[in-house]
C-alpha positions as CSV (number, residue, x, y, z in Angstrom):
1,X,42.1,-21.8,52.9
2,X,39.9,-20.0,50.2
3,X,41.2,-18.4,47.7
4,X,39.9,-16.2,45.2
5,X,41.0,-15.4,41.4
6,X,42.7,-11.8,41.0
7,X,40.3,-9.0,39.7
8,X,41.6,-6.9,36.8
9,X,43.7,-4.0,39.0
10,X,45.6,-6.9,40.5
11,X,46.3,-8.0,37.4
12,X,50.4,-6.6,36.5
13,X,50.2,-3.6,33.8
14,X,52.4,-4.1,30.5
15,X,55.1,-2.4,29.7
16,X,55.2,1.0,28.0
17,X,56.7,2.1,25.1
18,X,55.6,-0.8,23.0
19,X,54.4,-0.9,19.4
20,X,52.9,-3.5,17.8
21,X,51.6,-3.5,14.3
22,X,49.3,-6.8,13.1
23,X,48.5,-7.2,9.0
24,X,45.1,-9.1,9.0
25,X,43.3,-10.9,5.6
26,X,40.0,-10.7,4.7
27,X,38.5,-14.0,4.6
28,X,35.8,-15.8,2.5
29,X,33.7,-18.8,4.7
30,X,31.4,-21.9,3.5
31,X,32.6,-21.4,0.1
32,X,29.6,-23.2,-1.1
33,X,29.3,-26.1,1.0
34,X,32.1,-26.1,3.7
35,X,29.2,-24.9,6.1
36,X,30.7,-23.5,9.1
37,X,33.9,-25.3,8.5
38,X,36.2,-24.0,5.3
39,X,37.7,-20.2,4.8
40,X,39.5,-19.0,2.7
41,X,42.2,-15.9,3.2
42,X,41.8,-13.2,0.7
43,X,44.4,-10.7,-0.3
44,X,42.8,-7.6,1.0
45,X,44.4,-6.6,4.3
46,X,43.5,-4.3,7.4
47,X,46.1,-3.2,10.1
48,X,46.2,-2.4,13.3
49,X,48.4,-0.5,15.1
50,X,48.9,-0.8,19.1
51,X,51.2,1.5,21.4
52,X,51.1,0.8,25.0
53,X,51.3,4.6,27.1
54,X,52.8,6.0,30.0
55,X,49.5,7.6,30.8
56,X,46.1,5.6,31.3
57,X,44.5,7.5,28.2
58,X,42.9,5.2,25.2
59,X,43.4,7.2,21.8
60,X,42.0,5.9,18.9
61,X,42.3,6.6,15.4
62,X,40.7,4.9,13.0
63,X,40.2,5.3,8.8
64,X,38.8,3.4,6.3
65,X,35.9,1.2,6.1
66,X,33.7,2.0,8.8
67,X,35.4,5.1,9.9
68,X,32.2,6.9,10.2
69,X,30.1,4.6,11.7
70,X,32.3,2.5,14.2
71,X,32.8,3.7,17.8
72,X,36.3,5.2,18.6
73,X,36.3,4.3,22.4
74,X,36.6,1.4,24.9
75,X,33.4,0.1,23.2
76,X,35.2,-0.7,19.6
77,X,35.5,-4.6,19.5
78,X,39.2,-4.5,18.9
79,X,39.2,-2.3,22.4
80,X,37.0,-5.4,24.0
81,X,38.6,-8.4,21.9
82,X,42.2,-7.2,23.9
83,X,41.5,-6.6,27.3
84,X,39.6,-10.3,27.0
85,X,43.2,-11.5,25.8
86,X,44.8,-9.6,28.2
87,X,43.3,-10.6,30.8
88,X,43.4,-14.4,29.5
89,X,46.7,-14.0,29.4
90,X,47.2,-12.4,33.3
91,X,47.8,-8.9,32.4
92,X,45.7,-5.6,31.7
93,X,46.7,-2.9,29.6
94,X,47.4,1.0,30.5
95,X,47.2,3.6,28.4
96,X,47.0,2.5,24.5
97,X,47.1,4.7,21.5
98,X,45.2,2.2,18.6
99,X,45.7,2.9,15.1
100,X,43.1,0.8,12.6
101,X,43.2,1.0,8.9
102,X,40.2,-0.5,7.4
103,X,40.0,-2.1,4.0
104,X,38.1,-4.9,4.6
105,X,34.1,-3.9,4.0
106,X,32.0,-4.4,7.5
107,X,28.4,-6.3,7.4
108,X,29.5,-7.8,3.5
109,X,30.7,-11.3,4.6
110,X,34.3,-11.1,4.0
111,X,35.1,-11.6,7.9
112,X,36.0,-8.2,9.1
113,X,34.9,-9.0,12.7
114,X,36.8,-12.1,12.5
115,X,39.7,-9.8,10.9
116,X,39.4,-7.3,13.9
117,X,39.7,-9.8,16.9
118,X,42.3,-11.6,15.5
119,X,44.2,-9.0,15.0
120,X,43.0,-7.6,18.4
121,X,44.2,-11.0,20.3
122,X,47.3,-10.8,18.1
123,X,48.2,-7.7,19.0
124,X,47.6,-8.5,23.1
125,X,49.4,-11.9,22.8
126,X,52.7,-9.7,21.5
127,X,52.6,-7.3,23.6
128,X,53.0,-9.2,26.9
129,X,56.5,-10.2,28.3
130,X,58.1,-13.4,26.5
131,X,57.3,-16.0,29.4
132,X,53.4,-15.2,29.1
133,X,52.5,-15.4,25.0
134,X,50.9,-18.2,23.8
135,X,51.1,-19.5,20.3
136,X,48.9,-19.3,17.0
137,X,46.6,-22.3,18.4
138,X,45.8,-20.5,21.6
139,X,44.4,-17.4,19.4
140,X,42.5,-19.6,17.3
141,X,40.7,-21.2,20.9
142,X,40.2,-17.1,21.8
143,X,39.1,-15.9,18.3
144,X,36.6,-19.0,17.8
145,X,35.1,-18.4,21.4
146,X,34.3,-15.1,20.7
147,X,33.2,-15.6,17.0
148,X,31.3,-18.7,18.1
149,X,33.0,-20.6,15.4
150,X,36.2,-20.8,13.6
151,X,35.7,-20.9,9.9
152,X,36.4,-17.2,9.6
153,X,39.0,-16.8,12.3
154,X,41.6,-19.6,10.9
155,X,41.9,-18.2,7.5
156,X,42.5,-15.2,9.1
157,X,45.1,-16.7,11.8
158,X,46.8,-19.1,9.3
159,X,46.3,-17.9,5.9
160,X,45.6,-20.3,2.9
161,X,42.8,-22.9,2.7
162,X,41.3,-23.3,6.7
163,X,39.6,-26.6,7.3
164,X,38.2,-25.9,11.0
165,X,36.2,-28.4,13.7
166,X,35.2,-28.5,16.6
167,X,35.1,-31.3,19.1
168,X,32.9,-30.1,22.4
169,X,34.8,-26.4,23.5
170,X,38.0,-27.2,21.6
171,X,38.4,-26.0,18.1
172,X,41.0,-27.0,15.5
173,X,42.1,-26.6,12.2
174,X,44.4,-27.3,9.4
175,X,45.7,-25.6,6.3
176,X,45.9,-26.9,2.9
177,X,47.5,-25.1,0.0
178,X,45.3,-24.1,-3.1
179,X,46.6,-24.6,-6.7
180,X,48.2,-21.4,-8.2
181,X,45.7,-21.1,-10.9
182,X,42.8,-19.9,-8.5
183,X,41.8,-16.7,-9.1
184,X,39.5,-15.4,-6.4
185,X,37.3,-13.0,-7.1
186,X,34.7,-10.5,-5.3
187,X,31.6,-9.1,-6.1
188,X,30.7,-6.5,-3.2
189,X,27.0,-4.3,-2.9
190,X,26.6,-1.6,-1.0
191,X,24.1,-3.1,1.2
192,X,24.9,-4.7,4.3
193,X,23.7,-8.3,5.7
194,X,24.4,-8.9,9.5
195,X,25.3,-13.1,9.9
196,X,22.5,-12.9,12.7
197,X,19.9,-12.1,10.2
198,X,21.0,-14.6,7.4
199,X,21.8,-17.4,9.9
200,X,17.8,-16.9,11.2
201,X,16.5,-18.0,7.6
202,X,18.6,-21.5,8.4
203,X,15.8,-24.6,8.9
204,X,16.6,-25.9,12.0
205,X,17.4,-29.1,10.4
206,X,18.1,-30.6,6.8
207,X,17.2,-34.0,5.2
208,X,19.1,-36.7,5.1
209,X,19.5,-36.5,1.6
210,X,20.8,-32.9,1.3
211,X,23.4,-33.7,4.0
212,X,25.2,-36.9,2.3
213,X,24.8,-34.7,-1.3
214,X,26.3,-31.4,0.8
215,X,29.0,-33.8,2.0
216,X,30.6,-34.9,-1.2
217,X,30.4,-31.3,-2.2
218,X,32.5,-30.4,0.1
219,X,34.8,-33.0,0.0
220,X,35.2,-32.2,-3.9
221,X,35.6,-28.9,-3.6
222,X,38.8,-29.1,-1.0
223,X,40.3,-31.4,-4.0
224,X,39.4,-29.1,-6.8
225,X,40.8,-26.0,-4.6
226,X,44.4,-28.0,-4.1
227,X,45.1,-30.1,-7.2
228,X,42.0,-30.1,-9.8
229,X,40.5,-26.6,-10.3
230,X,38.6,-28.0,-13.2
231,X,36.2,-29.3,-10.6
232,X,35.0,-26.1,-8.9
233,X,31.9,-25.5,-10.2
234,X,30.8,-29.1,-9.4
235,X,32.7,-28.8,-6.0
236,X,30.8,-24.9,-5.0
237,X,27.2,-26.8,-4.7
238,X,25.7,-26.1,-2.0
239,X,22.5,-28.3,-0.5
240,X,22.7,-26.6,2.8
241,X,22.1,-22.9,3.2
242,X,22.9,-20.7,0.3
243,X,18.9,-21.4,-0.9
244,X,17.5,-20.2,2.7
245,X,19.5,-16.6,2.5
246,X,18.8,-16.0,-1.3
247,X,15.5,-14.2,-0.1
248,X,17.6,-11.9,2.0
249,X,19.5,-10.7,-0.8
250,X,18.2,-10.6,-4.0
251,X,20.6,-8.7,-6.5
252,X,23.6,-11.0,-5.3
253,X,21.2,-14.2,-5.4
254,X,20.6,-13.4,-9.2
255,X,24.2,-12.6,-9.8
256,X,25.2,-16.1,-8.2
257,X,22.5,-18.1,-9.8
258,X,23.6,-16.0,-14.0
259,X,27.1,-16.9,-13.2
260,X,26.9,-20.3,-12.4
261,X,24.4,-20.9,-14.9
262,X,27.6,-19.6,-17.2
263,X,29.7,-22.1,-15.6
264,X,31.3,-20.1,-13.4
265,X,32.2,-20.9,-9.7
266,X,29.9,-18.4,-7.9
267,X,28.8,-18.7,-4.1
268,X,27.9,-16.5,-1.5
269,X,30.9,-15.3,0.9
270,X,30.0,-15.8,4.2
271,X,26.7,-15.1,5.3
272,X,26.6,-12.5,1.9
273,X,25.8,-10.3,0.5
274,X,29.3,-10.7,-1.6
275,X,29.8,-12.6,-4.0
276,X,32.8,-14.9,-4.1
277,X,33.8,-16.7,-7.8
278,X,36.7,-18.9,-7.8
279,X,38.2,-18.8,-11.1
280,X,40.7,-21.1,-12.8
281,X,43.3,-18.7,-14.3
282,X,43.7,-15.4,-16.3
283,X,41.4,-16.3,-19.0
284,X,38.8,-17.3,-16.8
285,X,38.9,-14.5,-14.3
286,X,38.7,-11.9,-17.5
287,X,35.4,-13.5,-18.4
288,X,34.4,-13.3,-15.0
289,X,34.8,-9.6,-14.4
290,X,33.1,-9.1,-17.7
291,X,30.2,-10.9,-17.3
292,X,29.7,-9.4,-13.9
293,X,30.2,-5.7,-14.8
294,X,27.7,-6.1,-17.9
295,X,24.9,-8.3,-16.3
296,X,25.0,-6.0,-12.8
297,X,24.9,-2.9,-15.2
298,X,21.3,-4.4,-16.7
299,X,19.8,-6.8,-13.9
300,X,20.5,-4.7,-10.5
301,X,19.7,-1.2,-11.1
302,X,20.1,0.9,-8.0
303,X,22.8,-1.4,-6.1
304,X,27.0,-0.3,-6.5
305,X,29.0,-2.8,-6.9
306,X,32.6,-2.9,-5.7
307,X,34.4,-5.9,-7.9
308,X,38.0,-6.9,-6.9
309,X,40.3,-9.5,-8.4
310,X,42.3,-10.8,-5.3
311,X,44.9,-13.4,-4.3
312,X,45.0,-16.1,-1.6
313,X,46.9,-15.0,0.9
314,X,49.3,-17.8,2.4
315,X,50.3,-15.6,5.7
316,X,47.4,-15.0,7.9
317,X,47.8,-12.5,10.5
318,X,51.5,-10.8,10.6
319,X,52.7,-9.4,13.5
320,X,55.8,-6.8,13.9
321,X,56.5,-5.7,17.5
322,X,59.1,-2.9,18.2
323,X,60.2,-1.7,21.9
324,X,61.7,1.6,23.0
C-alpha cells in the first residue's frame, strides 16, 4: 500500500492558552582560532515571549534591536525557525501572539540569528504536549541545520565554553567551564557585516603550514580559557581567517591589531565587525576599556562604538512555560 507523509493541516494544532517565555545569550564564535568550532555565551540576553491563541491570528510585538527594521509578520525568522520545529516535531501552531525583546545587536557578530532560532526552536519544543519534546541535543541538530553550523548555536543552547563538530549531518558538542578571572569584553560599531560577505573573502584553502600553526592555537587557547588565562594572547592567534576579513572592516581591524600589539587578547567576534577581548581580571579589563575608548576616540573618527564589559554566561537558553 502507498502511503504518503501528512501535510501541515493534518498535522494536530497545540493547545491554547499557553505561554512560554525563552532567555537566549549572545554568543561570541572562532575566538581567534576555534574556526567554525568554539563559542562562547555572553551575558547580554534577548527574550522571547510565545502565547498560543484561540484565534488563528499571529500578533507580533517586537522592541529593541532591530525593532525598526525587522519584519513583524510570518516572514520574521523566529516566525519560520518555529513552524520548522513544529512541524519537526508533528504539530503546527494556531494563533500565536510573539513577544521579542532585542538586546543582542543584528549584523555585529555576536550570534543574534543563532540567538533568535534557538530560542524560536526552544520555544516550539515547550510548547508541545509532554510525550512529543525532545531534549537540548535535538535543538542543537535543528539550530545547526538551519545555521549551517553549530559554533554559534551551542553557546547559545548550553551556555559556557561550546566546543562543536560535526561528523557528516550530525553535529555535537561539549561544554567546558572557563576560569572565573575572564573578563569578556565587547567592542561594537555601528556598521553592520553580514557572515555571507565576510565568509566570501575566505581562500578556498590554507597551507599546510597555517593549519598545524592554527591547530595548536586553538588547542592553547581552550587551556588558557579553563585553567591558565595567562596564555590568551598567545592562545587568540589566528592563521586562518581573521587576515582575509580585515579588508572588510577596517576601524575594528586597527582596533584588534593596537590592542594586541598592547598585549591584549583582541579578536574578531564572529564574522565582525565586534570586537571581542578576553581579559584576565579587573585590572586587566580597566586597561582594556581605557585603551579602547582613547585610541577609538583618535584612530576611527566617524564610527560609534558601543563597549560593554560582560560575563560568561553558564545557562544557555532558559525556558519558563506557564498554562491556563
Amino acid at each position: 500500500m502507498k502511503t504518503t507523509s501528512p501535510t501541515a493541516v493534518d498535522l494536530p494544532v497545540i493547545e491554547a492558552g499557553q505561554r512560554v517565555t525563552v532567555r537566549v545569550p549572545a554568543t561570541s564564535a572562532n575566538l581567534g582560532p576555534g574556526y567554525d568550532s568554539l563559542g562562547l555565551a555572553l551575558a547580554l540576553h534577548d527574550t522571547l515571549t510565545v502565547e498560543s491563541l484561540e484565534s488563528a491570528e499571529l500578533v507580533f510585538e517586537l522592541s529593541g534591536e532591530g525593532a525598526d527594521t525587522l519584519p513583524q509578520d510570518a516572514s520574521h525568522l523566529v516566525v519560520r525557525a518555529m513552524e520548522a520545529a513544529f512541524s519537526r516535531l508533528g504539530y503546527r501552531h494556531g494563533g500565536l501572539r510573539i513577544t521579542a525583546t532585542n538586546v543582542n545587536p543584528h549584523g555585529r557578530g555576536l550570534g543574534s540569528s543563532a540567538s533568535a532560532v534557538v530560542a524560536a526552536v526552544s520555544a516550539a519544543n515547550a510548547m508541545v504536549p509532554e510525550a512529543a519534546r525532545r531534549g537540548r541535543d535535538w535543538i542543537l541538530q535543528l539550530t545547526s541545520e538551519m545555521e549551517g553550523h553549530p559554533d554559534n548555536v551551542a553557546p547559545a543552547i548550553f551556555g559556557g565554553l561550546a566546543l562543536s563538530w560535526q561528523d557528516s549531518d550530525r553535529y555535537s558538542s561539549t561544554c567546558a567551564t572557563v576560569a572565573g578571572s575572564v573578563i569578556p569584553i565587547v567592542a561594537v560599531p555601528d556598521f553592520e557585516l553580514s557572515t555571507e560577505a565576510a565568509r566570501a573573502l575566505l581562500p578556498a584553502s590554507v597551507g599546510h603550514h597555517a593549519a598545524a600553526m592554527n591547530s595548536g592555537r586553538a588547542a592553547l587557547l581552550i587551556h588558557a580559557l579553563t585553567q591558565k588565562p595567562e596564555f590568551l594572547h598567545a592562545g587568540t592567534e589566528d592563521y586562518l581567517h581573521q587576515s582575509y576579513r580585515a579588508e572588510a572592516m577596517p576601524p575594528s581591524a586597527s582596533l584588534i591589531r593596537a590592542l594586541r600589539n598592547s598585549g591584549h587578547a583582541a579578536v574578531v567576534s564572529g564574522a565582525g565587525p565586534t570586537v571581542l577581548v578576553l581579559a584576565d581580571g579587573e585590572a586587566e579589563a580597566a586597561e582594556v576599556l581605557g585603551f579602547i575608548e582613547s585610541f577609538t576616540e583618535a584612530n576611527t573618527p566617524g564610527i560609534g562604538w558601543r563597549v560593554l564589559k560582560l560575563a560568561v554566561d553558564v545557562e544557555g537558553a532558559k525556558v519558563d512555560l506557564h498554562r491556563r
